[in-house]
N, C-alpha and C positions, 0 to 999 in steps of 0.2 A: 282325445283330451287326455292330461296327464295331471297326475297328481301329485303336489309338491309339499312336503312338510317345512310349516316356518317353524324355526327353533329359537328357543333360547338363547342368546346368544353367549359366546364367554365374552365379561366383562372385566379381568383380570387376573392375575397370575393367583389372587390371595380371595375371590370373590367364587362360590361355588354356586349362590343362588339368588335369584333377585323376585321380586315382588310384582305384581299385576297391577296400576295405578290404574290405568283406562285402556277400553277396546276404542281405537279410532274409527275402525269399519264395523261394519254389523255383517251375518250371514246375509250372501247375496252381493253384497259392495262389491262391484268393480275397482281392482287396484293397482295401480301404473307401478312399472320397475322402480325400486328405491323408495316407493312412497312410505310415508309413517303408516304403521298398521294400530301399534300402540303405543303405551308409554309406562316406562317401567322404573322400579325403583331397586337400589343396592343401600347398603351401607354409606358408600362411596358420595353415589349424584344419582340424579333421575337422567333418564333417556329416555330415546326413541329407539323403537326397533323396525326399519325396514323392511317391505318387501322383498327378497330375492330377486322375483319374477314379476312380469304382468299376468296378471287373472283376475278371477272371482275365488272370495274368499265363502267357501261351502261350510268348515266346519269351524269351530272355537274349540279347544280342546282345554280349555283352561276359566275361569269366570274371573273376574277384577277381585283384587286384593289376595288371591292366589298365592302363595311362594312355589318359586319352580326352578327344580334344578338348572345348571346353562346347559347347554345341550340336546335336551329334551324339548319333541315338538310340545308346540301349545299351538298351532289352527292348521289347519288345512288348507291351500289354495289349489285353485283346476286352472290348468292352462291350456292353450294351443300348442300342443307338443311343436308343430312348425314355425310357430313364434319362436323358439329355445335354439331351432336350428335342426335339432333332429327330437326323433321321437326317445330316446333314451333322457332322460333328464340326467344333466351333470351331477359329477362327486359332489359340488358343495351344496345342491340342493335335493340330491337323491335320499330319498327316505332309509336313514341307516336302522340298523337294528341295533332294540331296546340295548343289549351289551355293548356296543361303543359310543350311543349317545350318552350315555348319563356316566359321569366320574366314577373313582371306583367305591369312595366313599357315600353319597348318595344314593348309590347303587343297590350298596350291599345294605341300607336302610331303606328303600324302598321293596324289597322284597322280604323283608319281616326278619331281618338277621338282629333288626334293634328290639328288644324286650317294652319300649316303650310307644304306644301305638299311633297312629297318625292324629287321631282327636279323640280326646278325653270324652267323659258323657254329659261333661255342660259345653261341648262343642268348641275347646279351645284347639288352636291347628297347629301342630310340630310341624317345621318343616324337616326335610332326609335330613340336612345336613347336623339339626339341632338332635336329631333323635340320633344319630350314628355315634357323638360326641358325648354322648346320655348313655349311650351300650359301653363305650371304651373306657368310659371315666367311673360307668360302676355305677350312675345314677338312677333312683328308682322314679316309679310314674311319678309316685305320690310326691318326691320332694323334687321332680320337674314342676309340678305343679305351682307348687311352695314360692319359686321364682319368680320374681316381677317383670315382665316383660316389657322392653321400650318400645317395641314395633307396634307397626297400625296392629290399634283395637288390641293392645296389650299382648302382642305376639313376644315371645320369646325368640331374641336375636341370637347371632354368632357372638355375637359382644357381652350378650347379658349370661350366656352358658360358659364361655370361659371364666368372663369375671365371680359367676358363681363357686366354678373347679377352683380358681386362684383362692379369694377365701376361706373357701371350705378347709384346703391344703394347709392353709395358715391358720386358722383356727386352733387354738391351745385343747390338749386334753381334757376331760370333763374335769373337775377334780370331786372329791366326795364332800359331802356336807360339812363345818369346821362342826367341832364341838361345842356344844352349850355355852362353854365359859369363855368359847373365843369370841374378841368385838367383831363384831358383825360389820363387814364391808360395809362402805358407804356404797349407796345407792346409783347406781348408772343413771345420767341426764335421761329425762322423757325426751322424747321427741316432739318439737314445738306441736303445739294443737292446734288447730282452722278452726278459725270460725269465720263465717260470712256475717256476722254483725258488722252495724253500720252501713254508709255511702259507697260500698263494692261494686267490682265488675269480674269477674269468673274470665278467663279467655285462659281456654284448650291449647296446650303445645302444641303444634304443627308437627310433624314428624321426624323434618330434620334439626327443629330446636331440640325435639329430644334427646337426637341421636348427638348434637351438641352436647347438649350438658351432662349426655352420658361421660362423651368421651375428655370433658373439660376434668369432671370428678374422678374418671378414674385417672388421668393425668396428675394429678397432686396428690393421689393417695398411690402412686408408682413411683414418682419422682422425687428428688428432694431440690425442691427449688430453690437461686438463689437467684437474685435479680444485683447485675453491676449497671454503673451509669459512665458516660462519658460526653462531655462538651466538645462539637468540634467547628471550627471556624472555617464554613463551608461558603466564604465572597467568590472565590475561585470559581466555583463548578456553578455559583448562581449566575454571574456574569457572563460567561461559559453559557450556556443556556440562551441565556437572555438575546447574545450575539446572536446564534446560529439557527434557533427556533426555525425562524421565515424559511432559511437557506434549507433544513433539512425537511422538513415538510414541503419543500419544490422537488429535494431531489427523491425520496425516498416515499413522497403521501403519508408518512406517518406523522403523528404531533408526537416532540419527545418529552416523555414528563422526567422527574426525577428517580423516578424508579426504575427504569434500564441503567441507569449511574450506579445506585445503592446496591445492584445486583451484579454488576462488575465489580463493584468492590468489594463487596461480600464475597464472592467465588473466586478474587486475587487472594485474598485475605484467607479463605480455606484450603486454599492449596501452602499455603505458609503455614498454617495448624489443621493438617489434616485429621487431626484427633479429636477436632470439634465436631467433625460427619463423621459420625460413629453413630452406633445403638445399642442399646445391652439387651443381652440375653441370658438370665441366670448370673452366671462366673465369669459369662464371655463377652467381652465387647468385639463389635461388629465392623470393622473399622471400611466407609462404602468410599470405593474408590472413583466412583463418579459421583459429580457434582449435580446435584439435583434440588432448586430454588423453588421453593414454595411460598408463593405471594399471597398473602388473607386477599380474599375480595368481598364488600359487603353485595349483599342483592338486595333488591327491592324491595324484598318482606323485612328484611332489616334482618335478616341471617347471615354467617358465612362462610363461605367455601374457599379453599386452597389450590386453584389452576396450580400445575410442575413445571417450569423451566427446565427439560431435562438436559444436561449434558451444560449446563450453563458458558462452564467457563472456556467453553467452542467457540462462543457464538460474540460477534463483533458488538458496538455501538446499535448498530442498525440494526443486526440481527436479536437483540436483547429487546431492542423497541419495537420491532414489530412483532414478538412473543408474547410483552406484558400486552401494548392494545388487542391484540386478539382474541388471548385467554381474560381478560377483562370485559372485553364485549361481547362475547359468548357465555362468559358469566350472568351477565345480568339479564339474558335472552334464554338463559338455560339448555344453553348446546355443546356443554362440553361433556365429552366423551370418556364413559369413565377409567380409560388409562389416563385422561391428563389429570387424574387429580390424585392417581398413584405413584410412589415408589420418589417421593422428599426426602430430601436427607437433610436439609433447612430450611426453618419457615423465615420469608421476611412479612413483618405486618406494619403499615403505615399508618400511624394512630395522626398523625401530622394532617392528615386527608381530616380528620373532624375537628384540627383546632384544638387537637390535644400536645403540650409541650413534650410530656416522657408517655414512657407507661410500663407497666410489670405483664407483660405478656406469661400465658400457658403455653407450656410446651406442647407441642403438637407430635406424641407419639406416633412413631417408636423412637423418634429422636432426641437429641437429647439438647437443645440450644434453638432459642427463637431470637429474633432483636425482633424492637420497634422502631421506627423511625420519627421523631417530632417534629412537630411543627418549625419553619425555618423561620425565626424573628430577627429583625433589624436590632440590635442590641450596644451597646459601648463597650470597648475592648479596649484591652493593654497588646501593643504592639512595640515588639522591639526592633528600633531603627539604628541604622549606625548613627545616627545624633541621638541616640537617648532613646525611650520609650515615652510614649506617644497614646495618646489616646483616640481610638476611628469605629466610626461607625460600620460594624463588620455583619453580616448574614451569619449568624450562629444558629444552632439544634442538638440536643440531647437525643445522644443512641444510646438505648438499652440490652441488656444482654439479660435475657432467664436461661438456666443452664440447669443441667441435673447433676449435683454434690458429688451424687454418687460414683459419676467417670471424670465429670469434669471441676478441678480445683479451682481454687481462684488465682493464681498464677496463669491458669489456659487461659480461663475465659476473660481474664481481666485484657492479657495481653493481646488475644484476637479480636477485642473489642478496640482498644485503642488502636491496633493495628490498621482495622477498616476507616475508623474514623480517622489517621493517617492519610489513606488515600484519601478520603476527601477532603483533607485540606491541601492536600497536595497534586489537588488536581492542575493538570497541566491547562490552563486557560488560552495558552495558543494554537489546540489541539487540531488538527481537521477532524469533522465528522466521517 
């Protein structure tokens, strides 16, 4: 028999640690290759984490609601060495030592390099990565404690220890007390009071509404948002549609909505303003040279997450549509993996989908520019004809553009907004799919 460590796994380039949601097996569970073992949670999306191997899983090295480094085992399974092929267990499942599994930063807080200890004495849990960033930044126990945390059961996140350090940084000097005879500043707003009087109902944020409305707030207290509009006369591309629907769902199995169209024009449209895929950093703007579409998808709990179109502007008609049905329908089934919902460089969001005409979208950091898409209404239009202008009943929609002041003026973003709305009215309606 051989003995296999399951690890952590790494879940991206910017993600160092994820959470324990459920053990799927129990000690003793027989577990097929590839099966879920459990289900874990990041910043990002929730997963599953695979078996390696087939066995029986002997130890749990981790309990639910956990944070653990990627890397690092959390259970134990035993196999049939001769199941694996031979009796050596391979590099990717061979049990590495402590020093290469765990990052260098986690690492070097998991061995007591950080002054702040794994759990306080009313039992709150640091994870490595919070506590290493608590050693670098100079933070004491007592004002880690001080912090409100947005993670399950009021854990302090990666998100809530940075934006703590940002603050902090930004906070003005104390100043000393005025003197007697100077007026006394007016008073800082309270913060609204609760109360459960009256016909109430109390309902608990879910975890990733929190992790929402964390990252909605600090979005607008980052950015300086300015929201343009633009009307565009989109008969072309509805008609367009309308044709070839049947024809492309015979040849291709996908049904094509309007969103592989809005996403080709959008990534024509940012290779014309490549200064709209940017991000800032400090003094520096970031300017990303691949295109990377971030589409909102609602789920079922009525939350939402951002599937990535990476590399968008590759990728054909066909190939756009069968991106959004997939990361769409694995959205709402909860099986996207959390690379696809890293490394956007624009969000698109379709408010149109609820019956909503515009909308002022947040921007979805670290970027700097989201549209909405509206709803498409049959409407009355002025068209001009070589006999005169005319009055037709045209398919029009209101696209929005939120951008951040800060990099982007309103000459960029007005123009790259009219721009895509351009393409869509200038869709070619005798196109082949």
């Amino acid at each position: 028999m051989a003995r296999v460590e399951l690890v952590m796994p790494k879940m991206g380039e910017s993600i160092m640690e994820a959470t324990i949601l459920k053990w799927r097996k129990n000690i003793g569970d027989t577990v097929e290759l590839d099966e879920a073992v459990l289900d874990i949670a990041t910043d990002k999306v929730d997963s599953e984490v695979p078996s390696p191997v087939a066995g029986v899983l002997v130890e749990l090295l981790f309990q639910e609601n956990d944070v653990v480094p990627i890397n690092k085992a959390i259970a134990i399974l035993e196999t049939d060495a001769s199941a694996t092929g031979s009796s050596t267990p391979t590099a990717a499942t061979s049990p590495a030592t402590p020093s290469t599994q765990v990052p260098y930063a986690p690492a070097a807080a998991a061995s007591g390099a950080s002054s702040v200890g794994k759990n306080t004495p009313d039992g709150r849990f640091y994870s490595p990565l919070v506590r290493t960033i608590a050693q670098e930044e100079g933070i004491s126990a007592a004002e880690l404690e001080a912090i409100q945390g947005s993670g399950q059961e009021g854990r302090v996140t990666k998100k809530d220890i940075l934006a703590h350090v940002a603050n902090r940084g930004a906070a003005p000097a104390q100043k000393p007390p005025a003197p007697a005879v100077t007026t006394p500043a007016a008073p800082s707003t309270p913060a609204p009071v609760f109360t459960s009087a009256g016909n109430v109902e109390i309902v608990e944020m879910d975890r990733m509404r929190r992790l929402i409305a964390d990252h909605m707030v600090m979005s607008t207290q980052t950015s300086a948002h300015v929201t343009s509009f633009v009307e565009a006369d989109v008969t072309n591309m509805v008609n367009w549609r309308s044709r070839i629907k049947d024809g492309f769902k015979k040849q291709y199995g996908e049904n094509i909505t309007f969103t592989p169209i809005f996403v080709e024009a959008v990534a024509r449209a940012i290779r014309d303003f490549p200064m709209i895929n940017v991000s800032v950093e400090g003094t520096r703007i970031i300017v990303k040279k691949d295109i990377n579409i971030g589409m909102a998808a609602a789920l079922p709990s009525g939350n939402l997450i951002v599937p990535v179109i990476k590399n968008a502007d590759f990728l054909n008609l066909a190939g756009l549509t069968k991106q959004v049905n997939d990361l769409a329908n694995r959205s709402r089934t909860n099986q996207l993996k959390p690379d696809e919902v890293q490394g956007g460089t624009f969000t698109l969001t379709n408010v149109g989908t609820f019956g909503n005409v515009m909308g002022t979208p947040i921007i979805n950091q670290p970027q700097v520019a989201i549209m909405a898409m509206g709803a498409i209404r049959k409407k009355p239009a002025v068209l001009e004809t070589e006999f005169g202008d005319v009055i037709a009943v045209r398919q029009m929609m209101f696209l929005s553009l939120s951008y951040d002041h800060r990099v982007v003026d309103g000459m960029l973003g007005g123009s790259f907004l009219r721009r895509v709305a351009d393409y869509l009215e200038q869709f070619d309606a005798s196109r082949a799919f």
